[in-house]
Residue frames as a rotation matrix with the C-alpha (Angstrom) as fourth column:
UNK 1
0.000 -0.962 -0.275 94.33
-0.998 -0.017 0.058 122.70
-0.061 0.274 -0.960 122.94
UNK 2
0.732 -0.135 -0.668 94.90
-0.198 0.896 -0.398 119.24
0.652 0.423 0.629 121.49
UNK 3
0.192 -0.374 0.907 96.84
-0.828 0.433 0.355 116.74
-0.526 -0.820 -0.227 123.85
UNK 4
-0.228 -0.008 -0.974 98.38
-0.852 0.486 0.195 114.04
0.472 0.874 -0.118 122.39
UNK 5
0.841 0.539 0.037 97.19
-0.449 0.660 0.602 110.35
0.301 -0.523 0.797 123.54
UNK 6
0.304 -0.763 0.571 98.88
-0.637 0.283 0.717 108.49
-0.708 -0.582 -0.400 126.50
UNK 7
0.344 -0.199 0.918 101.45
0.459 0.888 0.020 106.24
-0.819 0.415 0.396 124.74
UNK 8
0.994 -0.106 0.015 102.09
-0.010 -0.234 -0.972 108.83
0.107 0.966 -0.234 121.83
UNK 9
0.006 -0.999 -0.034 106.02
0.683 -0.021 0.730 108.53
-0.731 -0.027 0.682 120.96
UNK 10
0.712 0.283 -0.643 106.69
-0.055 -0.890 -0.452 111.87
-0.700 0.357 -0.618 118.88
UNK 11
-0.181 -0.887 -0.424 109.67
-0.772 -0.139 0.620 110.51
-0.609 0.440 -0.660 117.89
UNK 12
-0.458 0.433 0.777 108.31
0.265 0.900 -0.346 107.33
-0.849 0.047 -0.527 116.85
UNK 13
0.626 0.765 0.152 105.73
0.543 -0.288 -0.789 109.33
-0.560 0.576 -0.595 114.60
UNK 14
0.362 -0.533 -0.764 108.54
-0.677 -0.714 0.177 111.14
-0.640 0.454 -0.620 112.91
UNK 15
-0.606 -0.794 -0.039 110.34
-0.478 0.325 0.816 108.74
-0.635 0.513 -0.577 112.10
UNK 16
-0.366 0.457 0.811 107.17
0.812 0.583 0.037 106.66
-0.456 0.672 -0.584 110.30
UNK 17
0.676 0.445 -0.587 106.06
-0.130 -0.713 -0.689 110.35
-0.725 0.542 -0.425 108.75
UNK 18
0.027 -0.792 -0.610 109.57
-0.638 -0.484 0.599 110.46
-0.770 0.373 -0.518 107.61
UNK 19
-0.183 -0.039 0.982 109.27
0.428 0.896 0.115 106.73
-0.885 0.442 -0.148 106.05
UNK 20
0.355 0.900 0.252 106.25
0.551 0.017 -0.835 107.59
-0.755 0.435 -0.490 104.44
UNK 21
0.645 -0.149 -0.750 107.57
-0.369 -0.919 -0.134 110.37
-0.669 0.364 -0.648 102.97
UNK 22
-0.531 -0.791 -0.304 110.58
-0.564 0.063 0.823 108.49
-0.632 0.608 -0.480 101.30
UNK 23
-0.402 0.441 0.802 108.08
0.579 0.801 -0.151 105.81
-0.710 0.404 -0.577 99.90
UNK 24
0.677 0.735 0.014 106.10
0.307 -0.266 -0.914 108.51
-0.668 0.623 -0.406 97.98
UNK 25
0.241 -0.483 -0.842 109.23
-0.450 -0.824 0.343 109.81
-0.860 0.296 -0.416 96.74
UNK 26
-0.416 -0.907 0.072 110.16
-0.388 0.248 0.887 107.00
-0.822 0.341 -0.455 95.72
UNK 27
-0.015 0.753 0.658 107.06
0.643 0.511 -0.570 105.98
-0.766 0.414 -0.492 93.79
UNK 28
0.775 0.152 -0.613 106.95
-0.137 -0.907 -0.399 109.64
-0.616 0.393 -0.682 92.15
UNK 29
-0.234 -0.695 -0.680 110.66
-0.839 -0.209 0.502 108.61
-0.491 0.689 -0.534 90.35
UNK 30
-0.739 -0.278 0.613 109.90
0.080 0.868 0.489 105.53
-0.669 0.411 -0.620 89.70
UNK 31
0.350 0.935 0.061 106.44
0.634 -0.189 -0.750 106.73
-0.690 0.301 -0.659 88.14
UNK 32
0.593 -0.270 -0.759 108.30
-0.475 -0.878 -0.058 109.36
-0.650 0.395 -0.649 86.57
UNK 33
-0.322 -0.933 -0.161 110.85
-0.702 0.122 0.701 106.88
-0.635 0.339 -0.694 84.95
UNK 34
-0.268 0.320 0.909 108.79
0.550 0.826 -0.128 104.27
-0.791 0.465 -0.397 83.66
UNK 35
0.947 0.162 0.277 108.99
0.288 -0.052 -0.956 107.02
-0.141 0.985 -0.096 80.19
UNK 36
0.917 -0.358 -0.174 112.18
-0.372 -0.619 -0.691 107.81
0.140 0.699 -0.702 80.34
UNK 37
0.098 -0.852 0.514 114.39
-0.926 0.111 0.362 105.92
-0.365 -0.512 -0.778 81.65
UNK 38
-0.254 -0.082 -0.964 115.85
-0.645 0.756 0.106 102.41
0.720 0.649 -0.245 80.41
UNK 39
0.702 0.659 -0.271 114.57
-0.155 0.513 0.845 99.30
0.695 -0.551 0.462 81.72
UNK 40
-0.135 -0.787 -0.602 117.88
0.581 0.429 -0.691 99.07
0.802 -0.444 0.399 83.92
UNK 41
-0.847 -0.511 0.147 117.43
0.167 -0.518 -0.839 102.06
0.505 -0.686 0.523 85.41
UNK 42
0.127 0.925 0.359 113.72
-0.871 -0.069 0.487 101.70
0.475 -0.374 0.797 86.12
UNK 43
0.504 -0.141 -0.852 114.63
0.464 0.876 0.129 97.83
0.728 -0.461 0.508 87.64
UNK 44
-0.337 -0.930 0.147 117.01
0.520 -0.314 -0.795 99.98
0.785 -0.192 0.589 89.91
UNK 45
-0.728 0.254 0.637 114.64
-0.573 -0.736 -0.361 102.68
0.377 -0.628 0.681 91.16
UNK 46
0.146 0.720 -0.679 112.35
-0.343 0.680 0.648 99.60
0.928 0.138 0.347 91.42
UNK 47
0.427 -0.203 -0.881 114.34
0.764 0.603 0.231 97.81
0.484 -0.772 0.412 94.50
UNK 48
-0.812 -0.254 0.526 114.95
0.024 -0.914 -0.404 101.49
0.584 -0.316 0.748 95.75
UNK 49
-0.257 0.671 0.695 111.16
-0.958 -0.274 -0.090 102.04
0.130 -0.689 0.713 96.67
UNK 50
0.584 0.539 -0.607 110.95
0.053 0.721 0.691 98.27
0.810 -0.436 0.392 97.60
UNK 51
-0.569 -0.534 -0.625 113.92
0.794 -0.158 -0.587 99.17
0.215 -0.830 0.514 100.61
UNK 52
-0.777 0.349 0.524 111.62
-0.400 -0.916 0.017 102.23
0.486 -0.196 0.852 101.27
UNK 53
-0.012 0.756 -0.654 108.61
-0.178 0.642 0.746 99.80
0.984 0.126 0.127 101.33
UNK 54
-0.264 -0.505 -0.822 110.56
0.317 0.759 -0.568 97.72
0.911 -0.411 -0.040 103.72
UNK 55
-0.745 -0.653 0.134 111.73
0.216 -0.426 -0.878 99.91
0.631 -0.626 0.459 105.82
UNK 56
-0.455 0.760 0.464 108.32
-0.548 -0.649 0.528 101.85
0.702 -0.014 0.712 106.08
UNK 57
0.517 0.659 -0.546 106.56
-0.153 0.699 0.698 98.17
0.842 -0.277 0.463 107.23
UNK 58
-0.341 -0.881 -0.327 109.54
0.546 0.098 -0.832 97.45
0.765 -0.462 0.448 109.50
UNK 59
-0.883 0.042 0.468 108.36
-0.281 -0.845 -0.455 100.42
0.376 -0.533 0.758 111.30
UNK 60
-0.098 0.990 0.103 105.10
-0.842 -0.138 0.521 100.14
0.530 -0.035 0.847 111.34
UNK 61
0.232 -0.416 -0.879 105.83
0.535 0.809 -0.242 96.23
0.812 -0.414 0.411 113.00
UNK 62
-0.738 -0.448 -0.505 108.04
0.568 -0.008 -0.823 97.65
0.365 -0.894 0.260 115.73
UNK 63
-0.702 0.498 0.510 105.34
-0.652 -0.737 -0.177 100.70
0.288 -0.457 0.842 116.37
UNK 64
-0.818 0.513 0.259 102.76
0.144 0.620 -0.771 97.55
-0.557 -0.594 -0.581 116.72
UNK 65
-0.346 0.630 -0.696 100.71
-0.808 -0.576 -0.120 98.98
-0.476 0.521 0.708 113.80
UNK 66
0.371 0.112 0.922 99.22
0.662 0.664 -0.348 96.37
-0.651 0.739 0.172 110.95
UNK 67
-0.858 -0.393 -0.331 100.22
-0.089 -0.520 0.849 97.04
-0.506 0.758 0.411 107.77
UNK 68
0.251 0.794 -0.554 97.44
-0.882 -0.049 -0.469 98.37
-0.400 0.606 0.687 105.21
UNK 69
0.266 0.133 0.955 96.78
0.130 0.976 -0.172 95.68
-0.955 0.170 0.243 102.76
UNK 70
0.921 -0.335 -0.200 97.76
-0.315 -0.334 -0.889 98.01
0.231 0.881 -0.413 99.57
UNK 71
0.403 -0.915 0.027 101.27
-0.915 -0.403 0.009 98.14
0.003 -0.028 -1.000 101.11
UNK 72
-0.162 -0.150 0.975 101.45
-0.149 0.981 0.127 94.35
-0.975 -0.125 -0.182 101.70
UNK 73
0.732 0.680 -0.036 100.55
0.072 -0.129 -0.989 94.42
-0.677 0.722 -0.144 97.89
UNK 74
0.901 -0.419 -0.109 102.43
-0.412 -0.753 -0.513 96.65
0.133 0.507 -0.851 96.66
UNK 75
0.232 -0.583 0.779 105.32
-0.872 0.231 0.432 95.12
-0.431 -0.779 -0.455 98.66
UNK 76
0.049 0.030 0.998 104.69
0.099 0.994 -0.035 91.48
-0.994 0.100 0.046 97.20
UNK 77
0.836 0.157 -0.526 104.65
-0.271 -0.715 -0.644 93.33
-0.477 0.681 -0.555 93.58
UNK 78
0.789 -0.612 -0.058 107.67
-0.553 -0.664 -0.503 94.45
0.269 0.429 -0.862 93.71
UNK 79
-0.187 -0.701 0.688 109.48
-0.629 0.624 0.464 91.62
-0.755 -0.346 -0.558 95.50
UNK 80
0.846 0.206 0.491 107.39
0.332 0.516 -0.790 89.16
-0.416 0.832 0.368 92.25
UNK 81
0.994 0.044 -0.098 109.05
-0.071 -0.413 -0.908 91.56
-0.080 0.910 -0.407 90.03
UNK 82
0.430 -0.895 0.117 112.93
0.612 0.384 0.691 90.73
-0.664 -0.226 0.713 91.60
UNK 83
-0.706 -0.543 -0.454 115.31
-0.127 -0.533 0.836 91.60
-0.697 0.648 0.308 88.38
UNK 84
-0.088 0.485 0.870 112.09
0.996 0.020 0.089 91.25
0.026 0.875 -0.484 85.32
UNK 85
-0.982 -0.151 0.117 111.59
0.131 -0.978 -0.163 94.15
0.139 -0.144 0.980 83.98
């Protein structure tokens, strides 16, 4: 039987699964909009999955984690990209 290591917060890990989870979602519309959707509404879902982003790192910070370097990327990206489309 699997034990989890001293120090594990379960809640803690939910809540950064849960992050995670909104970040892909939010990548999947925005990925999903960038053919159909006008450039307003793709600038929109833009600064959506940068507050996902955020949030996600935010966590990861308080949990004491680093952040990957894609997400620090990805992160600076989308903060470049402000209102351009």
């Amino acid at each position: 039987m699997l034990h989890p290591e001293p120090g594990f917060d379960p809640g803690r890990h939910q809540r950064l699964t849960s992050l995670l989870e909104d970040v892909k979602a939010a990548r999947l519309v925005l990925d999903r909009a960038r053919q159909d959707k006008r450039l307003v509404e793709q600038q929109q879902l833009r600064k959506e999955l940068l507050a996902a982003l955020d949030a996600y790192a935010a966590a990861l910070t308080l949990a004491g984690a680093p952040l990957p370097p894609r997400l620090r990327s990805e992160i600076d990206l989308y903060r470049g990209l402000g209102g351009r489309g």
